[in-house]
N, C-alpha and C positions, 0 to 999 in steps of 0.2 A: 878195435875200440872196445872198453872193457864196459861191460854197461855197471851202471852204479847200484850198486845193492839196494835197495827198499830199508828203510827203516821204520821198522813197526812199533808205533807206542803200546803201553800196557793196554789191552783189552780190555772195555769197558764191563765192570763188572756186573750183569741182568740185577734188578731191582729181588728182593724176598719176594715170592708170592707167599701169602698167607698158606698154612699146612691145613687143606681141606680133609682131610683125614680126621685130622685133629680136630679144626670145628668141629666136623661132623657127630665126633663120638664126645664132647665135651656135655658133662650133664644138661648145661641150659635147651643147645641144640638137639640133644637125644629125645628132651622130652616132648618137644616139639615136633620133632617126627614119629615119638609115637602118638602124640594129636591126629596127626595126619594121618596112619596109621590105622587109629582106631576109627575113622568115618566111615567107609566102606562097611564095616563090623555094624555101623550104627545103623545104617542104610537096609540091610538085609533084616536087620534083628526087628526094626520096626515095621518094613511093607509087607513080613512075612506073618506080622502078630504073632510071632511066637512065645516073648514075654515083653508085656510094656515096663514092668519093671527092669527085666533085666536090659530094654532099652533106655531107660532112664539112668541107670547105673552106670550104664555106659556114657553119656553123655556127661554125665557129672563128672565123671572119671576124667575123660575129655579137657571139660571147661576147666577144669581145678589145672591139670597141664598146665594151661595158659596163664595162671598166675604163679606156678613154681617156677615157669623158665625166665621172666622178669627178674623173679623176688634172686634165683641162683646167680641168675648174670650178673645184676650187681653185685651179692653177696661176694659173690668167686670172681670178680673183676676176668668175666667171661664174655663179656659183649662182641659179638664179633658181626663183620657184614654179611654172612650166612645166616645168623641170629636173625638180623634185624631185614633181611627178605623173607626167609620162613615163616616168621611169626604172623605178620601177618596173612601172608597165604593161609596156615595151618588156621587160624584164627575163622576166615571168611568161608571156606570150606567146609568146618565144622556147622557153623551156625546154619550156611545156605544148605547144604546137604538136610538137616534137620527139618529145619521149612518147609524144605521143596518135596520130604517125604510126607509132611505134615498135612499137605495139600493133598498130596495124595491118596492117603486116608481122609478127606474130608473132613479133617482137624483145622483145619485153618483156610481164610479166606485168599483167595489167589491172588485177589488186588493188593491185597494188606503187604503178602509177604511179597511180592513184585515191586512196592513200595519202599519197603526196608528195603533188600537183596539191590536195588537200583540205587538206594543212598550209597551202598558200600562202594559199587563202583564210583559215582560220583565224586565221594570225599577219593579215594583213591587214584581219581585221575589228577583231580584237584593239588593234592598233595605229590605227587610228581612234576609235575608243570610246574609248582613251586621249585621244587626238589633243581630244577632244571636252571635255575630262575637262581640258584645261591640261598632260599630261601625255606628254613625248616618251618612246617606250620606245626605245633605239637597238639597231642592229644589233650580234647577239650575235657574239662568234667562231665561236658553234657555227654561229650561220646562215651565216657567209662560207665557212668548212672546208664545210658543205653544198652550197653553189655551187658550189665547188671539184669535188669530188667529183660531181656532176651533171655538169659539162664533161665530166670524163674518159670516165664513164660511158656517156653520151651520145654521145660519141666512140668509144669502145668498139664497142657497140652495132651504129655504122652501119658500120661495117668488120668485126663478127666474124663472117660469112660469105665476105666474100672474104679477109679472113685468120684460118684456122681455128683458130691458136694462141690467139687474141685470145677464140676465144667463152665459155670458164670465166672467165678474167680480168674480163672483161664482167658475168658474171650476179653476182661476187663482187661488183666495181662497183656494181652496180645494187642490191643489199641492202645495201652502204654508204651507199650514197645515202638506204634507206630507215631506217635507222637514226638518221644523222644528222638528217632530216628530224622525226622522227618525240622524238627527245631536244632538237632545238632549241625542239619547239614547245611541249615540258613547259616548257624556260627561259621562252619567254615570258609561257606563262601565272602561273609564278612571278613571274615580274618585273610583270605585271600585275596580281595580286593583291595584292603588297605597295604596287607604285605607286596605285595606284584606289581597289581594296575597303577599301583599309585606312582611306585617306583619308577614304573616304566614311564610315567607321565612327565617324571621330576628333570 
Protein backbone atom coordinates (compact mmCIF):
# COMPACT_ATOMS: atom_id res chain seq x y z
CA UNK A 1 0.00 0.00 0.00
CA UNK A 2 1.34 3.20 -1.37
CA UNK A 3 1.00 5.64 1.50
CA UNK A 4 -0.37 9.13 0.32
CA UNK A 5 1.94 12.01 -0.26
CA UNK A 6 1.38 14.94 2.43
CA UNK A 7 0.29 17.98 0.76
CA UNK A 8 1.78 21.07 2.08
CA UNK A 9 0.21 24.60 1.82
CA UNK A 10 2.27 27.68 1.31
CA UNK A 11 4.11 28.38 4.48
CA UNK A 12 2.79 30.98 6.53
CA UNK A 13 4.65 33.99 5.90
CA UNK A 14 6.46 35.29 9.85
CA UNK A 15 5.03 38.84 10.36
CA UNK A 16 7.97 42.10 9.68
CA UNK A 17 9.71 42.73 12.86
CA UNK A 18 10.51 46.30 13.08
CA UNK A 19 14.70 46.74 11.83
CA UNK A 20 16.14 47.45 15.42
CA UNK A 21 19.13 48.60 13.83
CA UNK A 22 17.52 51.02 12.04
CA UNK A 23 15.52 52.36 15.18
CA UNK A 24 18.34 52.29 16.93
CA UNK A 25 20.61 54.65 14.57
CA UNK A 26 17.62 56.86 13.42
CA UNK A 27 18.20 60.51 14.77
CA UNK A 28 15.27 60.73 17.28
CA UNK A 29 16.44 57.34 18.84
CA UNK A 30 20.25 58.36 18.78
CA UNK A 31 19.66 61.25 20.62
CA UNK A 32 18.24 59.73 23.16
CA UNK A 33 20.83 57.43 23.87
CA UNK A 34 23.02 59.81 23.84
CA UNK A 35 20.77 61.28 27.03
CA UNK A 36 21.43 58.23 28.46
CA UNK A 37 24.85 58.16 27.70
CA UNK A 38 25.70 61.24 28.89
CA UNK A 39 24.40 60.43 32.84
CA UNK A 40 26.99 58.47 33.97
CA UNK A 41 29.48 61.60 32.53
CA UNK A 42 27.06 63.70 34.68
CA UNK A 43 27.24 61.66 37.89
CA UNK A 44 31.10 61.71 38.16
CA UNK A 45 31.54 65.34 36.90
CA UNK A 46 29.33 66.45 39.85
CA UNK A 47 30.30 64.01 43.10
CA UNK A 48 33.81 64.62 41.98
CA UNK A 49 33.52 68.68 41.95
CA UNK A 50 35.56 68.97 39.36
CA UNK A 51 33.55 71.69 37.56
CA UNK A 52 29.85 72.61 38.57
CA UNK A 53 29.87 74.42 35.44
CA UNK A 54 30.96 71.98 33.32
CA UNK A 55 28.44 69.76 35.24
CA UNK A 56 25.73 72.04 34.28
CA UNK A 57 26.60 72.09 30.66
CA UNK A 58 26.34 68.77 30.72
CA UNK A 59 23.09 68.45 32.08
CA UNK A 60 21.53 71.09 29.76
CA UNK A 61 23.24 69.36 26.98
CA UNK A 62 21.23 66.36 28.29
CA UNK A 63 17.68 67.91 29.02
CA UNK A 64 17.80 69.80 25.46
CA UNK A 65 18.25 65.92 24.07
CA UNK A 66 14.84 65.43 25.37
CA UNK A 67 13.07 67.98 23.42
CA UNK A 68 15.05 67.32 20.02
CA UNK A 69 14.14 63.55 19.93
CA UNK A 70 10.16 64.53 20.16
CA UNK A 71 10.36 67.76 18.22
CA UNK A 72 12.66 65.14 15.16
CA UNK A 73 10.25 62.27 15.53
CA UNK A 74 7.46 64.08 14.41
CA UNK A 75 9.21 66.22 12.12
CA UNK A 76 10.84 62.95 10.32
CA UNK A 77 7.69 60.80 10.92
CA UNK A 78 10.25 58.78 13.10
CA UNK A 79 8.30 57.52 15.95
CA UNK A 80 8.92 54.25 16.64
CA UNK A 81 8.20 51.57 19.82
CA UNK A 82 11.95 51.86 20.78
CA UNK A 83 11.42 55.78 20.77
CA UNK A 84 8.62 55.66 22.83
CA UNK A 85 10.24 53.06 25.62
CA UNK A 86 13.71 54.88 25.65
CA UNK A 87 12.47 58.18 26.16
CA UNK A 88 11.23 57.81 28.79
CA UNK A 89 13.68 55.70 30.66
CA UNK A 90 16.42 58.12 29.20
CA UNK A 91 14.17 61.04 30.55
CA UNK A 92 13.78 59.38 34.46
CA UNK A 93 17.52 58.48 34.63
CA UNK A 94 18.65 61.70 33.80
CA UNK A 95 16.67 63.77 36.27
CA UNK A 96 16.86 60.85 39.23
CA UNK A 97 20.72 60.48 38.52
CA UNK A 98 20.96 64.41 38.99
CA UNK A 99 18.89 64.42 42.33
CA UNK A 100 20.24 61.60 43.90
CA UNK A 101 23.95 63.24 43.16
CA UNK A 102 22.39 66.36 44.42
CA UNK A 103 21.77 64.80 47.82
CA UNK A 104 24.81 63.83 47.88
CA UNK A 105 26.48 66.83 47.92
CA UNK A 106 23.97 68.23 50.36
CA UNK A 107 22.35 70.28 47.65
CA UNK A 108 19.09 69.02 48.16
CA UNK A 109 16.81 67.78 50.74
CA UNK A 110 16.47 63.75 50.65
CA UNK A 111 12.67 63.86 51.46
CA UNK A 112 12.05 66.38 48.72
CA UNK A 113 13.84 64.43 45.97
CA UNK A 114 12.35 60.87 47.51
CA UNK A 115 9.14 62.75 46.81
CA UNK A 116 9.62 63.64 43.31
CA UNK A 117 11.79 60.35 42.13
CA UNK A 118 8.60 58.26 43.98
CA UNK A 119 6.04 60.47 41.65
CA UNK A 120 7.92 59.17 38.52
CA UNK A 121 7.41 55.76 39.53
CA UNK A 122 3.91 56.24 40.50
CA UNK A 123 2.73 58.09 37.33
CA UNK A 124 4.60 55.20 35.65
CA UNK A 125 3.18 52.23 37.03
CA UNK A 126 -0.05 54.16 36.74
CA UNK A 127 0.38 54.73 33.09
CA UNK A 128 1.01 51.03 32.35
CA UNK A 129 -1.92 49.44 34.04
CA UNK A 130 -3.59 51.75 31.99
CA UNK A 131 -1.49 50.80 29.05
CA UNK A 132 -2.62 47.24 29.94
CA UNK A 133 -6.33 48.30 30.28
CA UNK A 134 -6.49 49.66 26.19
CA UNK A 135 -6.27 52.80 27.75
CA UNK A 136 -3.59 55.83 26.80
CA UNK A 137 -3.40 58.43 29.73
CA UNK A 138 -1.30 61.35 27.84
CA UNK A 139 0.95 63.62 29.18
CA UNK A 140 -0.60 66.31 31.45
CA UNK A 141 0.65 70.17 31.24
CA UNK A 142 1.02 69.84 34.73
CA UNK A 143 3.52 67.01 34.00
CA UNK A 144 5.51 69.08 31.14
CA UNK A 145 5.44 72.69 33.48
CA UNK A 146 7.04 69.81 36.05
CA UNK A 147 9.95 69.00 33.72
CA UNK A 148 10.25 72.37 33.19
CA UNK A 149 10.80 73.39 36.51
CA UNK A 150 13.06 70.39 37.41
CA UNK A 151 15.55 71.77 34.61
CA UNK A 152 15.79 75.02 36.10
CA UNK A 153 15.97 73.59 39.38
CA UNK A 154 18.44 71.32 38.85
CA UNK A 155 20.43 73.90 37.28
CA UNK A 156 19.99 75.97 39.94
CA UNK A 157 21.25 73.65 42.38
CA UNK A 158 24.54 72.74 40.61
CA UNK A 159 25.69 76.49 40.50
CA UNK A 160 24.23 77.89 43.80
CA UNK A 161 27.56 77.58 45.56
CA UNK A 162 29.60 78.98 43.29
CA UNK A 163 27.09 81.59 42.68
CA UNK A 164 25.75 82.58 45.92
CA UNK A 165 22.93 84.69 44.71
CA UNK A 166 21.48 81.79 43.06
CA UNK A 167 21.16 79.45 46.43
CA UNK A 168 17.46 80.92 47.91
CA UNK A 169 16.40 80.96 44.16
CA UNK A 170 17.31 77.29 44.08
CA UNK A 171 15.66 75.96 47.28
CA UNK A 172 12.44 77.97 46.10
CA UNK A 173 13.04 76.04 42.80
CA UNK A 174 13.28 73.02 44.31
CA UNK A 175 9.81 73.16 46.38
CA UNK A 176 8.47 73.99 42.94
CA UNK A 177 9.43 71.30 41.62
CA UNK A 178 7.90 69.37 44.54
CA UNK A 179 4.85 70.89 44.34
CA UNK A 180 4.21 70.34 40.82
CA UNK A 181 5.32 66.89 41.01
CA UNK A 182 3.38 66.12 43.70
CA UNK A 183 -0.41 68.01 42.06
CA UNK A 184 0.52 66.38 38.65
CA UNK A 185 0.52 62.97 40.24
CA UNK A 186 -3.17 63.68 41.98
CA UNK A 187 -4.08 64.62 37.86
CA UNK A 188 -3.04 61.25 36.98
CA UNK A 189 -4.50 59.45 39.40
CA UNK A 190 -7.71 61.43 38.55
CA UNK A 191 -7.43 60.86 35.02
CA UNK A 192 -6.84 57.15 35.98
CA UNK A 193 -9.74 56.59 37.75
CA UNK A 194 -12.24 57.98 35.49
CA UNK A 195 -10.25 56.30 32.47
CA UNK A 196 -9.87 52.43 34.23
CA UNK A 197 -11.95 52.11 37.52
CA UNK A 198 -14.74 53.47 35.92
CA UNK A 199 -14.71 51.36 32.98
CA UNK A 200 -14.21 48.45 34.74
CA UNK A 201 -17.20 49.38 36.84
CA UNK A 202 -19.48 49.95 33.65
Amino acid sequence: MTATPLVEGPRPVPAPRDNVRNEIWNLPNSLTLFRIFLVPFLVVVLLTKWSDFLGLGIFLLAAITDYFDGYFARKLHKTTRLGALLDPIADKLLMSAAFISLVELGLAKAWMVVIIIGREFAVTGLRAIAAQQGVTIAASPLGKTKTITQVVAISLLIVAYELGEFRFTSVIALWLVMLFALVSMIDYFIKFARAVLRENRA
